[in-house]
C-alpha positions as CSV (number, residue, x, y, z in Angstrom):
1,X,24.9,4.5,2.7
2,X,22.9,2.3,4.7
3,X,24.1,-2.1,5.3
4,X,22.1,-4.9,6.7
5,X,24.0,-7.3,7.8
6,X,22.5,-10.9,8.5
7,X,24.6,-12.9,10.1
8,X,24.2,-15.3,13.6
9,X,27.9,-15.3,14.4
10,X,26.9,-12.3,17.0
11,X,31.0,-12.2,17.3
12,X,31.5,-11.6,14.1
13,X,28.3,-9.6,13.2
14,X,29.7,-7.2,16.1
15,X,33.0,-6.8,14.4
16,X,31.6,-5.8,11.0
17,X,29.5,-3.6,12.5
18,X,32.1,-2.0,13.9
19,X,34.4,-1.8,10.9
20,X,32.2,-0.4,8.4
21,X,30.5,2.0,11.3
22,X,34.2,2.9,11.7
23,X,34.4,3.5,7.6
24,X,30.6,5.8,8.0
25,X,28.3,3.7,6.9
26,X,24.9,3.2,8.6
27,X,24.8,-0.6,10.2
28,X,21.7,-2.9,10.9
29,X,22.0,-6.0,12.7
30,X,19.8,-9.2,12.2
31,X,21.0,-12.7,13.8
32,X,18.6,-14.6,11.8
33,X,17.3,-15.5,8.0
34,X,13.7,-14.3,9.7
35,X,14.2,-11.2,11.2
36,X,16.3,-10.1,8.5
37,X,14.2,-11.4,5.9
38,X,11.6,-9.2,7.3
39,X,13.8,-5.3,7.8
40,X,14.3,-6.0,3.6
41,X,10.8,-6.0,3.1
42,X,10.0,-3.1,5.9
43,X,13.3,-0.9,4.7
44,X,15.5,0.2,2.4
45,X,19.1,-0.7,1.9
46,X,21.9,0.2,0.0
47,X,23.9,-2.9,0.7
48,X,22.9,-6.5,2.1
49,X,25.6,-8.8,3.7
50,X,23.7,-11.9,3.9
51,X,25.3,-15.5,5.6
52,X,23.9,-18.4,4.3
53,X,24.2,-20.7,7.4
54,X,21.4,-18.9,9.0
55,X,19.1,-20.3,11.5
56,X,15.1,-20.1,11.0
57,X,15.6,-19.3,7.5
58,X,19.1,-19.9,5.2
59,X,20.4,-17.3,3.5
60,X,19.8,-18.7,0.1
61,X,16.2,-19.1,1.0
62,X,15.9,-15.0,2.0
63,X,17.6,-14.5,-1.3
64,X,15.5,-15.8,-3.6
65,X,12.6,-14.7,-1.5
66,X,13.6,-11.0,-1.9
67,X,14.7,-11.6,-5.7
68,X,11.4,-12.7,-6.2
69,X,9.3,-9.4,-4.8
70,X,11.9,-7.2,-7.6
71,X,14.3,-5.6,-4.5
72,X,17.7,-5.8,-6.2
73,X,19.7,-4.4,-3.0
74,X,23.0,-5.7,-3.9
75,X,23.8,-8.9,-1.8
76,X,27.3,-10.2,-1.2
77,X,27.2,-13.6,0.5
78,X,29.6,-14.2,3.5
79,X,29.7,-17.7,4.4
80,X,32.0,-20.8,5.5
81,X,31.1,-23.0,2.7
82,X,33.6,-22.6,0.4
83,X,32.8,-24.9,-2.6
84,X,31.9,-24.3,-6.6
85,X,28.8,-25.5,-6.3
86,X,27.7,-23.7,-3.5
87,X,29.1,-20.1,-4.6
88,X,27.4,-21.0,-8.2
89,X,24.5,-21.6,-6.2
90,X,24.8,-18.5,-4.7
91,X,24.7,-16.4,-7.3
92,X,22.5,-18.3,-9.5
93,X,20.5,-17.1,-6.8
94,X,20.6,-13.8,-7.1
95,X,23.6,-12.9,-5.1
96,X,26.3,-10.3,-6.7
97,X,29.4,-11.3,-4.9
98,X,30.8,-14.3,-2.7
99,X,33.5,-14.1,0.2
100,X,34.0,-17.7,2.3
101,X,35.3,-17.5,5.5
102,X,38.1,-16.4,6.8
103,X,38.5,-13.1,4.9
104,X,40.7,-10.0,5.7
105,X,38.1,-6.8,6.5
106,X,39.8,-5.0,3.9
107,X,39.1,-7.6,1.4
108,X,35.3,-7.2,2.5
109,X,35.7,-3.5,2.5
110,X,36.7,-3.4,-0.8
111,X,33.9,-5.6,-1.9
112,X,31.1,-3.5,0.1
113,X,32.9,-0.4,-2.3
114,X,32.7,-2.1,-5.1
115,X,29.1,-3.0,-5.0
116,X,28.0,0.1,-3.6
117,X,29.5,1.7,-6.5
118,X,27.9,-0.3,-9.0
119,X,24.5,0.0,-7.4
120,X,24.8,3.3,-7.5
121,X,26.0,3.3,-11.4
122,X,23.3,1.5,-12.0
123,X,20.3,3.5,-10.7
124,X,18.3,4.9,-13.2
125,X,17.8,8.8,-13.3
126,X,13.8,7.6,-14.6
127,X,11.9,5.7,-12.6
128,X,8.6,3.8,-14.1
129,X,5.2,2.2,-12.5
130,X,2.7,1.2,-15.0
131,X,2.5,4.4,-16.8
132,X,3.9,6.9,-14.1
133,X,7.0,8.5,-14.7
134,X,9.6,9.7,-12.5
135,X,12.6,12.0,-13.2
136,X,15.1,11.8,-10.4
137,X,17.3,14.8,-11.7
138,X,14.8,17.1,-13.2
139,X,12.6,16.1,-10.1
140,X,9.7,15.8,-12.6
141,X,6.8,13.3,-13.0
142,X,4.2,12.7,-15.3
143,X,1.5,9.8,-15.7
144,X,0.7,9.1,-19.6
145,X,0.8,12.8,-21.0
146,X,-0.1,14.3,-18.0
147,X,2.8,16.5,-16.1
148,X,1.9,15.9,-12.6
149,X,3.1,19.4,-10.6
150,X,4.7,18.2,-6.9
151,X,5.7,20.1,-3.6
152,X,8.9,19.2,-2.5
153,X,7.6,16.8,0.3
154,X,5.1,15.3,-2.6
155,X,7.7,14.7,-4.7
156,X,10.4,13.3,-1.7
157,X,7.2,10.8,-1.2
158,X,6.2,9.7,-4.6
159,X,10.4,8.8,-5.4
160,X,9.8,6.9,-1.8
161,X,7.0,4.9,-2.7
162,X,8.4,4.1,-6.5
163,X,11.4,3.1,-4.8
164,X,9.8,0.8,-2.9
165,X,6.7,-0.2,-5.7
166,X,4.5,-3.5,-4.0
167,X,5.7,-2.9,-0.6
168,X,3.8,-1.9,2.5
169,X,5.2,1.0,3.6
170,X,3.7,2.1,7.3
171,X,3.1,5.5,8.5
172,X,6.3,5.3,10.9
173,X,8.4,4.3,8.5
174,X,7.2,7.1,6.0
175,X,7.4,9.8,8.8
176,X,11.1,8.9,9.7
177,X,11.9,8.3,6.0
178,X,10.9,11.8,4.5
179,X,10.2,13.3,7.6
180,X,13.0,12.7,10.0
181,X,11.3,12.3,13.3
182,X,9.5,10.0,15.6
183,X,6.0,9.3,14.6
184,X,3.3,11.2,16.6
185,X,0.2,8.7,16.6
186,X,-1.5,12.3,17.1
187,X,-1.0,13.3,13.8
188,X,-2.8,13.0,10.3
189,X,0.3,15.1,8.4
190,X,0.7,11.6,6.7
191,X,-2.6,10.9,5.5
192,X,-3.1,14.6,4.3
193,X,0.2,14.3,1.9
194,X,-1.2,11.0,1.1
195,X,-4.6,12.1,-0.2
196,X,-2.8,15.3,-1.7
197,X,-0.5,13.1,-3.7
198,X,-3.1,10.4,-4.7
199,X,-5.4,12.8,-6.4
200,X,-2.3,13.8,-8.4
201,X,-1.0,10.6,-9.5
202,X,-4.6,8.6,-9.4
203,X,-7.4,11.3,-10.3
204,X,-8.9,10.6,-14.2
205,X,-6.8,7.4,-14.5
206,X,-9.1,4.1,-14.3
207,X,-5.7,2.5,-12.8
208,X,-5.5,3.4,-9.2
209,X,-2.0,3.1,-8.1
210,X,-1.9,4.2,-4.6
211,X,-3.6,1.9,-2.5
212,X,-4.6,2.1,2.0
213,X,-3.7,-0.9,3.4
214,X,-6.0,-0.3,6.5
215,X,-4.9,-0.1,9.5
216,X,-1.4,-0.2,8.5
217,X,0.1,2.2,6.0
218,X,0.2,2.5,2.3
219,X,1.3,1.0,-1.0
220,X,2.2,1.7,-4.5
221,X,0.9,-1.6,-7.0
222,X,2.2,-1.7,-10.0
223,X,-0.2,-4.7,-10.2
């Protein structure tokens, strides 16, 4: 399970890093609304500890920026302020839970479970764009009533990109993503599954789906 935490207390950033690193979990980092704003939009996360005293950008801001674009990362809000009318207007936001400061790490601990559990309840084993279908278990697609036949790495690609529908996804972050290594600017690996899969998913359909954003990587629209 991977947590961004966003949060400019570097003090207290550190510790929870340190704590849930300590419980396994895979820990990013970002001391402001703008830089953290910006790894949700780039990468994937299971989890999103988000301070709403932020500088650059306030954490209610970034959460109703990322509502907006359809991520749904569960968000628990860590922040000082402590009244009613800022916690409802933290989850009218978007936000699932609400700590104020001081809290006990375990208390937190038990919230990150918690959440992480529910989002994971929650996941659908079908996953939707426009009229492409996705089965997570069966590791089956189809688009209309066409069954779409994918390689392993096809398939590991298109649940990528559907997880991640709207978003810019660039080649590095695809290569470590379903490839696992450092991206070799000498290779076209990436462009050759991308064709492969857009003639699958695209090919006889007047929708185009999968879309070059030249110069910098690729997209899924369900627009």
């Amino acid at each position: 399970m991977r947590i961004l935490i966003i949060e400019d207390e570097k003090k207290v950033a550190k510790l929870l890093q340190q704590g849930l690193e300590e419980e396994r979990y895979t820990v990013d980092v970002a001391y402001d609304g703008e830089s953290g704003s910006q790894l949700i939009l780039s990468e994937t996360f299971d989890l999103i500890i988000l301070d709403i005293l932020l500088p650059k950008k306030d954490g209610i801001t970034v959460l109703k920026e990322i509502r907006s674009k359809k991520i749904n990362t569960p968000v628990l809000m860590l922040t000082a302020k402590s009244s009613i009318d800022d916690k409802v207007e933290g989850l009218d936001a978007g936000a699932d839970d609400y700590l104020t400061k001081p809290f006990s790490f375990a208390e937190l601990l038990a919230r990150v479970r918690s959440l992480l559990r529910r989002g994971t309840v929650e996941k659908s084993t079908t996953m939707k764009v426009v009229d492409l279908h996705l089965d997570t278990v069966a590791h089956k697609a189809k688009r209309g009533e066409k069954i779409i036949e994918l390689t392993g790495k096809e398939y590991a690609l298109l649940e990528y990109f559907m997880r991640n529908v709207n978003r810019v996804l660039t080649r590095a972050l695809i290569s470590e993503q379903i490839w696992n290594y450092n991206f070799d600017t000498g290779t076209n690996v990436i462009d050759v599954y991308i064709n492969h899969l857009r003639s699958k998913i695209d090919d006889g359909f007047e929708k185009k789906l999968l879309h070059t954003v030249r110069g910098i990587g690729y997209v899924l629209k369900d627009e």
